[in-house]
C-alpha positions, 0 to 999 in steps of 0.5 A: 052823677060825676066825680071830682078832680083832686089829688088821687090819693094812693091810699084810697082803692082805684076802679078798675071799671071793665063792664059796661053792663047796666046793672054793674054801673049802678054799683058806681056811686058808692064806689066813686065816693073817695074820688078814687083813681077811675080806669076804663077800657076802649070797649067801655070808654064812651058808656061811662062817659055818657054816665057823667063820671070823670075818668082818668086813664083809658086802656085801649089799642094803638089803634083805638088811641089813634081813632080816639085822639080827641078823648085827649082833650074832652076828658082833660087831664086824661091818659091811655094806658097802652095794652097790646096782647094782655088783656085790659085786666092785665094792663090796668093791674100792671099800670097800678102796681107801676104807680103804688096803689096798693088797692083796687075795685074791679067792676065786673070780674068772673069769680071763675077766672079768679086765678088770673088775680092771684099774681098780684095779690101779695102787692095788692089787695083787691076787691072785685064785683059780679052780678051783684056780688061783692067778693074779698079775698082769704088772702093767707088761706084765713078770713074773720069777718062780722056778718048779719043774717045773710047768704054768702058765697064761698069761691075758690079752687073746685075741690078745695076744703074750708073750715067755718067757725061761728058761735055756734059750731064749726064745719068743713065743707069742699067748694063746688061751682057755686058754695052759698052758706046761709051765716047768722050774724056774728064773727064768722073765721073760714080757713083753707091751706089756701086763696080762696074769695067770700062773696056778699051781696051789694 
């Protein structure tokens, strides 16, 4: 499995790749069908190399970059993105604000540490993976989406209430650690005064 060089399109979500974690990466064809613009870290450079995938930037250390010169070369064109004391999230998200992507696919993020998002989603729209779970944000507190007869989760502040509105009624009910709702297929609307994420699974 490997990826092609062409002119990166903005328009298309970058990968933001921050796992190496087996069952995370095998979320990686589908997600690398538009040649998007591929971001790794140092912790996770080489486990993606060995999957075939052209990468593009490396988020490492000085120090990482020093050691690892030659990645330079073998992964041609290929650039590093320096990170000092944010972390290779911060420093990824940054880097592509500074280029005008406007979107970006996160492999793998904690739903828990979702706060950290949230100063970049007026510029961005991201979408971010977790144990086989795809989440999307609520970005305005007000999410419609068509779903089939699934299971979803609803993640967000504990304590937060949202509304559900479906054909067949409309409830309130407050987020805890882990809200799965049971949806029938059709026009689902959930609502909050604030951000909050729905997850599906992949």
């Amino acid at each position: 499995m490997s990826s092609h060089h062409f002119v990166k399109d903005q328009q298309e979500p970058a990968l933001l790749v921050l796992t190496d974690e087996i069952a995370a990466t095998d979320l990686l064809p589908s997600l690398l069908e538009w040649v998007p613009l591929v971001l790794v870290t140092q912790q996770n450079v080489h486990k993606i190399m060995s999957l075939g995938i052209k990468i593009d930037g490396i988020i490492a250390d000085k120090e990482f970059q020093d050691d690892n010169a030659i990645l330079l070369e073998e992964q041609y064109p290929v650039f590093y993105i320096t990170v000092e004391k944010e972390s290779f999230l911060t420093a990824g998200l940054k880097y592509l604000l500074l280029k005008n992507h406007k979107a970006v696919n996160i492999l793998s993020f904690d739903p828990l540490d979702s706060e950290q998002l949230n100063p970049y989603m007026p510029e961005m729209d991201i979408v971010f993976f977790n144990s086989g779970i795809r989440y999307f944000p609520a970005k305005n507190g007000k999410i419609k989406k068509w779903l089939p007869n699934c299971s979803i989760q609803v993640h967000g502040r504990e304590g937060q209430f949202v509304e559900h509105q479906s054909s067949s009624g409309a409830d309130v009910f407050p987020i805890t650690y882990a809200t799965f709702l049971e949806v029938e297929e059709g026009l689902q609307t959930f609502s909050s005064n604030e951000l909050f994420w729905l997850g599906t699974f992949v």
